[in-house]
C-alpha positions in Angstrom: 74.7 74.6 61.2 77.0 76.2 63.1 80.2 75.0 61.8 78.9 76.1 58.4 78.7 79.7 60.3 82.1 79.2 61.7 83.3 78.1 58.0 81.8 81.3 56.7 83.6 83.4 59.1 87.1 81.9 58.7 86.8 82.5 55.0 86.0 86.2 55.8 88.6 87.8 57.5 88.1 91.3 59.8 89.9 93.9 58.1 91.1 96.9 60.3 90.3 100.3 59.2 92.3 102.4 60.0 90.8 105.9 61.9 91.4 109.5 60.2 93.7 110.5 63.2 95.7 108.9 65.9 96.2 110.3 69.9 99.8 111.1 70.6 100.4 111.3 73.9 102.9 114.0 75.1 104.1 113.7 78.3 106.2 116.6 80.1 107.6 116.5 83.6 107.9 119.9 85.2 111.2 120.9 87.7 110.5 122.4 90.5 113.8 124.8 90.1 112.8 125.7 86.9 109.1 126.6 87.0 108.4 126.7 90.5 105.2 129.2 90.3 103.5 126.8 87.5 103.7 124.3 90.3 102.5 126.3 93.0 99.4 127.8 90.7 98.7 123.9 90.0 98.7 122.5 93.7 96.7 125.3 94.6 93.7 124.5 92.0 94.1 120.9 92.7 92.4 121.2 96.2 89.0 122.9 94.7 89.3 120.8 91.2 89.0 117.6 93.5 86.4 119.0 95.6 84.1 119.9 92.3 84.8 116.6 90.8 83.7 114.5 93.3 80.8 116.4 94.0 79.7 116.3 90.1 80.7 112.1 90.0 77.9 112.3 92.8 75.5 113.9 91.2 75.8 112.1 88.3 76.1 108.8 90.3 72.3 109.9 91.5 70.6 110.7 88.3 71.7 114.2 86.9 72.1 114.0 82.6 71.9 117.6 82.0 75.8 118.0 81.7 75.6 121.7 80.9 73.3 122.5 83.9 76.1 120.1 85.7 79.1 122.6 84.3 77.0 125.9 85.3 76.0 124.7 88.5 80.0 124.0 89.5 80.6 127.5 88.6 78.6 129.2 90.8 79.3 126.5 93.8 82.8 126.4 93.7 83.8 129.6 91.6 85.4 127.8 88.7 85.9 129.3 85.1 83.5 127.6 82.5 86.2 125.6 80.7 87.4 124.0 84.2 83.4 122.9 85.1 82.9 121.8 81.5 85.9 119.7 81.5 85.0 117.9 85.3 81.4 117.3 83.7 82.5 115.2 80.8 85.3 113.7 82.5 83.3 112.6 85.4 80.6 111.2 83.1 83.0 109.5 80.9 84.3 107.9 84.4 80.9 107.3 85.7 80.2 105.0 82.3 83.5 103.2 82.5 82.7 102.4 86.1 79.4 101.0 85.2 80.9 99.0 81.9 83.8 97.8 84.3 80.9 96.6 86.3 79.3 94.6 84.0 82.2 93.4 82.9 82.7 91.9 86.6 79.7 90.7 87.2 79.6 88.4 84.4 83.0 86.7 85.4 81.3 86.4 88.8 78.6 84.4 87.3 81.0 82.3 85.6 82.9 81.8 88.9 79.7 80.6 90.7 78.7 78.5 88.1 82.3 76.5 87.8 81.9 76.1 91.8 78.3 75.1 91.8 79.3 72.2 89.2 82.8 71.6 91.4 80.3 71.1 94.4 77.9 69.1 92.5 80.9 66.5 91.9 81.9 66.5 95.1 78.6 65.8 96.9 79.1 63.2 95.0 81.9 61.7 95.8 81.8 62.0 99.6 78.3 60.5 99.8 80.0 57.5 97.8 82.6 57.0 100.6 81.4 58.2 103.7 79.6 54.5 103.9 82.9 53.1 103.3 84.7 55.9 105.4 82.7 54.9 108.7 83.5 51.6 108.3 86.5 51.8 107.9 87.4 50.4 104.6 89.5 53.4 103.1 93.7 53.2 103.1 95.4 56.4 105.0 95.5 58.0 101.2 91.9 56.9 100.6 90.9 58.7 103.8 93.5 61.6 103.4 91.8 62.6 99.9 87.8 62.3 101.8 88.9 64.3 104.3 90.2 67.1 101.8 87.2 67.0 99.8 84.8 66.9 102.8 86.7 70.1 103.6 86.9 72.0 100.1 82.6 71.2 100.2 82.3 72.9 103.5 84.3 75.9 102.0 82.5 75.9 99.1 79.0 75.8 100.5 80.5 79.2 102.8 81.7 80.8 99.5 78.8 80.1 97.7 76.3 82.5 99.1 78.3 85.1 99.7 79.7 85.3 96.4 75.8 85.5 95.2 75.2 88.2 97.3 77.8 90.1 96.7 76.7 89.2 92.9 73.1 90.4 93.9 74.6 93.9 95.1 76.2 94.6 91.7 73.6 93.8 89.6 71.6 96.3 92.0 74.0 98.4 91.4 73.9 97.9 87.5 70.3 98.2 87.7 70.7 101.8 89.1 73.1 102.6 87.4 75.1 103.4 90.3 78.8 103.2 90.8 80.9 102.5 94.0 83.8 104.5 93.9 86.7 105.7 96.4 88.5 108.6 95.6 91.7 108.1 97.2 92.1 104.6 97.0 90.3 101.6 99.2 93.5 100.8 99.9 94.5 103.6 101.7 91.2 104.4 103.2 91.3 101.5 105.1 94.8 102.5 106.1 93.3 104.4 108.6 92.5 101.5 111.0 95.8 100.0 110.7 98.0 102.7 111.2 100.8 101.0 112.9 100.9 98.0 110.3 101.1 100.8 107.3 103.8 103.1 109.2 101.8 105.7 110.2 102.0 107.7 113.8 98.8 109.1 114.0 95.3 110.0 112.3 96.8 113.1 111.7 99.3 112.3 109.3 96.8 109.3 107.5 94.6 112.2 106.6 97.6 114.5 105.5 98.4 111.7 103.2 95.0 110.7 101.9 94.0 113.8 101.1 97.1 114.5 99.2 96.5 111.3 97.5 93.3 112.3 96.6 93.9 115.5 95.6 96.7 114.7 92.6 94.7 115.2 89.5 93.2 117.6 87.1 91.6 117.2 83.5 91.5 120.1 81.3 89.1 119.9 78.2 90.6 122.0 75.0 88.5 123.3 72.3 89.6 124.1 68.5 89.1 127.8 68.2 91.8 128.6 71.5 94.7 129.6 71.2 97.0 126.5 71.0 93.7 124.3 71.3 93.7 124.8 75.4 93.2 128.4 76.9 94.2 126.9 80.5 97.2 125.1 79.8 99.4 125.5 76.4 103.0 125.1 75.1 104.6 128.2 74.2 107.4 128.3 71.5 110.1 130.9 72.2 112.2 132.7 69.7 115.7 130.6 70.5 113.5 127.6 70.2 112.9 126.5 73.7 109.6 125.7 75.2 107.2 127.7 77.9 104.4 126.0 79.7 101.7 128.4 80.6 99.1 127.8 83.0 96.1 129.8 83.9 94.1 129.2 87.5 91.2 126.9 87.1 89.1 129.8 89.7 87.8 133.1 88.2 89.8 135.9 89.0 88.2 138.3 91.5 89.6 141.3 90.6 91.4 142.3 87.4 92.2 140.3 84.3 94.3 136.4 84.4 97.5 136.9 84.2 99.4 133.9 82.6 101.8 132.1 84.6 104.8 131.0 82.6 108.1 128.5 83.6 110.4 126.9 81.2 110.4 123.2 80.3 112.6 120.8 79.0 111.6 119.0 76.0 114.6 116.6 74.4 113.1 113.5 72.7 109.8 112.4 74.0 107.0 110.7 72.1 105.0 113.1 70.2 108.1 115.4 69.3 107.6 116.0 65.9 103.9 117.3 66.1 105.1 120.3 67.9 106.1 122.6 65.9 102.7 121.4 63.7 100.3 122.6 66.7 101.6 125.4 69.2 101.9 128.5 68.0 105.6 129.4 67.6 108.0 131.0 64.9 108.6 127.8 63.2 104.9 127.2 62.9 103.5 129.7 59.8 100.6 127.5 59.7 99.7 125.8 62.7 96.9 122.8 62.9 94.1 123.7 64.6 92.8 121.1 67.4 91.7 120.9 70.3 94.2 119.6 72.7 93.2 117.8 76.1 95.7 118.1 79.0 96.0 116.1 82.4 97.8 117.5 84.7 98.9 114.3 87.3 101.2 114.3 90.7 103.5 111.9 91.2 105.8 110.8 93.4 108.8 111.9 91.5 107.0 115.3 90.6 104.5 116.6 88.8 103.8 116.0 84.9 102.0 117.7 82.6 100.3 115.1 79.6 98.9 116.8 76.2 97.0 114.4 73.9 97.7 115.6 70.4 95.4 114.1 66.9 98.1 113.2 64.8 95.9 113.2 61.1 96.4 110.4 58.8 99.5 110.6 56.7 99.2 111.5 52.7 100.9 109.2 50.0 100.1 105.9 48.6 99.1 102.8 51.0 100.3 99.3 50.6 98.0 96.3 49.7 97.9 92.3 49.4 97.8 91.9 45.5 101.2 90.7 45.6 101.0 88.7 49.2 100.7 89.9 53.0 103.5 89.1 55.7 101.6 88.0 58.7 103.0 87.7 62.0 102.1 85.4 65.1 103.0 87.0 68.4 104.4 84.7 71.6 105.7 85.2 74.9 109.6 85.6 73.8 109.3 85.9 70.1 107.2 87.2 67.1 107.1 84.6 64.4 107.5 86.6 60.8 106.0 84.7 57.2 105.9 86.6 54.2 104.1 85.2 51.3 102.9 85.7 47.8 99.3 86.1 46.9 98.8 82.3 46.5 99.5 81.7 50.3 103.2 80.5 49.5 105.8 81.1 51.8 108.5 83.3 50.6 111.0 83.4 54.1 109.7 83.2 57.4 112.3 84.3 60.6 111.5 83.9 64.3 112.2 87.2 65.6 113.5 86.6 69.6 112.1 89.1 72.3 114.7 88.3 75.0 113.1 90.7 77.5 110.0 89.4 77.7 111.1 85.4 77.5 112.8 86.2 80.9 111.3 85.1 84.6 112.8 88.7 86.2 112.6 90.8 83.1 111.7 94.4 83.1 108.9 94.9 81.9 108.9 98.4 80.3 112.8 97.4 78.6 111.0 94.6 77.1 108.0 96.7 75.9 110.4 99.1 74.4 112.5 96.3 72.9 108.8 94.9 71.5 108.0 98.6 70.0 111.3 99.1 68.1 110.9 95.2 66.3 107.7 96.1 65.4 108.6 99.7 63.7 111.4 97.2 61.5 108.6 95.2 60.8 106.5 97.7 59.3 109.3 99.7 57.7 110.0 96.0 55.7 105.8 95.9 54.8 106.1 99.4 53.7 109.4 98.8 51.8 107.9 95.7 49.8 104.2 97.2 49.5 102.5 94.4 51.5 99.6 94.8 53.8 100.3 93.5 57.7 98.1 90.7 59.3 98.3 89.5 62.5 96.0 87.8 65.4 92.8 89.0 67.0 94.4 88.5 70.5 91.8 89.3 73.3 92.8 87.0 76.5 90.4 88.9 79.0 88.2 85.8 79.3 90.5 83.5 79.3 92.4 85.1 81.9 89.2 85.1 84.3 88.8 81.2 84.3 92.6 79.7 84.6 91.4 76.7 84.3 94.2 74.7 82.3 97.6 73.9 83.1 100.6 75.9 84.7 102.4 76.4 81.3 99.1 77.7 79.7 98.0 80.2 82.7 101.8 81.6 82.3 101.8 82.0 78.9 98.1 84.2 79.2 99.0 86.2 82.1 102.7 87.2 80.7 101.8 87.8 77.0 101.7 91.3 76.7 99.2 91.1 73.8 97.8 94.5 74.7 100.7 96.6 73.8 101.8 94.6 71.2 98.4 95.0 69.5 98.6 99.0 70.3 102.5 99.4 69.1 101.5 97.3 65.9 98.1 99.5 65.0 100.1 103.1 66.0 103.2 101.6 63.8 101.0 100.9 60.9 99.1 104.3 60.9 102.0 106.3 60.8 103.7 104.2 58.2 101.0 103.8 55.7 100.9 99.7 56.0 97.0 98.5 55.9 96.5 96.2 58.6 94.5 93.0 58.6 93.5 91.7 61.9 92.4 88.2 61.5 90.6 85.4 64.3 93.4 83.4 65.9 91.4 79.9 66.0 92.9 76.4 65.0 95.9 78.2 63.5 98.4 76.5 65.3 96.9 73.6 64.5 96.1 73.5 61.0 100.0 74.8 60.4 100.8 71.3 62.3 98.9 69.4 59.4 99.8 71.4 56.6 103.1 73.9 56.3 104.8 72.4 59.3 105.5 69.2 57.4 105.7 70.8 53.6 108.3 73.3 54.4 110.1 71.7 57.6 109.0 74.8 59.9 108.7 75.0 63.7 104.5 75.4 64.3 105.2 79.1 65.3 106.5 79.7 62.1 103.8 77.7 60.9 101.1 79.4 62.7 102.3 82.9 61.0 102.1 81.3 57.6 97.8 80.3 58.5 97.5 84.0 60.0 98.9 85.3 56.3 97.0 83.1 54.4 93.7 83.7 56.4 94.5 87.5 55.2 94.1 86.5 52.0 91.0 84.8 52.4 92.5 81.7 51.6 92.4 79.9 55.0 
């Protein structure tokens, strides 16, 4: 019965659909020589921002719903203007229900961790009570008695493990139960610092506090609303007339006396991702029209400076879409390469290329070169879909339980915790949207091996190759 389900599921492949806008994220980094009073205005709302939020996480952490009473009652505590409380509110409550979901999440890997040790110790119970007869008699060889005395060992550390594990597993589904989440603003890390000073190179109490506090106070989320001007009335892009860009900023605190005033600084904005929405959005002379959105902005301190982050809805593009009536090019990602099979709409192959990802194959790669080396293989990949009007399909690849019981060998744990399936999943959905290609996101299973049986042999292809060939032909339904 439940192969037949299985059967019925292959045969039906997930389609993606694709959502009526996409999130650009725009990231700007401000200099300190060129808008140094945008900076100043920033640190100096950063203090009470961080103060507020933590005191709404609490409240919401002990049972408060009402986000609008939440928003009010920040106003009058702190003194903050309505769009600053409203933003902490939903962004503490949007925090709050990750927290618990990351929970969850966590406590059902610790379950399968205790369960995998409970079996482990079941096993080994057994096998010391089979040799410590022989063991006191001596009748076990030095390796015998070498591999006794290491399981004896592992059971005592086990039955330690154990029971604190289900304690600890106890706590969090207390804490699940209550809907409560443990959170440390400021890191744990560097909260603990604070009774290690010498070991963390610090002199004194003094200057941990200096430095947590700082740590902790290096973030601010600013919700935007459609009908502002340039979707965010406390932080906006300005276009000026020789077509350079202003940041304005207004305090997050009321004013006590008087009207805002605005504080302006110049920014540098060459090539960054989200570029060519611009002149769509903010207000400027080469904007007649401009899209009206609202536009969410984090404001984040780093260690190289402070950057400014706008999250732009980027709407679906107009103009005709491909499709799989003539055949789908399906592609099967790996650790150094993406595999590329384009075929008709009977399943045959038509080419098939390995396409190498030398930054990732490395041992001491970097990381972000290969991303970006991923990103501009995949934008050539879709550009070729679009060209020849054929839908995309490629693997549902989610490794997250996988990657909490490594259980297999060496070669496969590498190959899960190096495959940067995440980005390449992001890159290949962001790709398609803005190109027009429908994408076809299809389950992985027996791929591999069914390509071994089938194409593999009939065309004389590597199983990679292979594999993409299945992925294609399960986006047609045929497989």
């Amino acid at each position: 019965m439940q192969t037949e389900k299985t059967d019925l599921a292959l045969s039906m492949p997930p389609v993606y659909e694709q959502p009526e806008s996409l999130v650009i994220p725009l990231e700007i980094r401000l200099d300190q020589r060129l808008c140094p009073e945008v900076i100043a205005c920033i640190d100096e709302g950063f203090a009470v921002y961080s103060k507020a939020y933590r005191s709404a996480f609490s409240r919401i952490n002990h049972g408060q719903k009402n986000l609008n009473q939440l928003a009010k009652d920040l106003q009058n505590e702190y003194g903050l203007k309505s769009r600053a409380a409203n933003s902490i509110a939903r962004d503490t409550k949007s925090r709050h229900q990750a927290g618990l979901e990351l929970a969850k999440e966590q406590a059902k890997d610790l379950q399968a961790s205790i369960s995998r040790k409970k079996k482990r110790m079941k096993k080994l119970k057994k096998k010391v009570k089979e040799n410590s007869g022989k063991a006191a008699a001596g009748r076990l060889d030095d390796h015998e008695l070498s591999v006794y005395r290491k399981q004896k060992q592992e059971l005592w550390r086990l039955g330690q493990l154990i029971p604190e594990l289900e304690a600890k597993l106890k706590r969090w589904k207390k804490d699940i139960e209550n809907r409560h989440v443990r959170l440390c603003f400021g890191t744990k890390k560097l909260f603990k610092a604070q009774y290690h000073l010498e070991e963390n190179g610090l002199s004194s109490h003094d200057e941990w506090k200096e430095m947590f506090v700082r740590n902790r106070e290096k973030m601010m989320y600013l919700c935007g609303k459609n009908d502002e001007q340039n979707g965010n009335q406390l932080c906006r892009l300005i276009r000026m007339e020789d077509g350079s860009w202003q940041i304005g900023v207004l305090p997050v605190l009321k004013p006590k006396k008087g009207q805002d005033r605005i504080i302006t600084g110049p920014v540098m904005i060459i090539h960054i991702p989200g570029l060519e929405l611009l002149n769509q959005v903010f207000d400027g002379y080469e904007a007649k029209q401009p899209m009206k959105q609202a536009i969410s902005v984090r404001i984040l301190r780093r260690k190289k400076g402070h950057y400014v982050q706008f999250y732009l809805y980027l709407p679906k593009p107009d103009g005709w879409n491909t499709s799989s009536f003539e055949g789908v090019i399906g592609l099967d990602f790996n650790a150094d390469h993406i595999a590329l099979c384009e075929t008709d709409r009977k399943g045959n192959i038509i080419y098939a290329r390995r396409i190498s990802l030398p930054g990732l194959g490395k041992k001491n790669h970097s990381y972000n070169q290969g991303i970006d080396q991923m990103r501009a293989y995949v934008k050539e990949i879709t550009a070729e879909a679009r060209s020849k009007g054929k839908d995309l399909v490629i693997e549902d690849l989610d490794f997250c339980a996988e990657k909490s019981d490594l259980q297999k060998n060496k070669t496969y744990n590498r190959m899960i915790t190096q495959l940067a399936y995440s980005q390449y999943t992001k890159a290949v959905k962001r790709r398609c949207f803005k190109d027009n290609v429908d994408l076809k996101i299809v389950d992985p299973a027996y791929t591999s091996r069914k390509a071994k049986e089938t194409v593999c042999k009939e065309y004389g292809i590597n199983v990679h190759l292979g594999a993409a060939c299945m992925i294609a032909r399960r986006g047609l339904g045929l497989f």
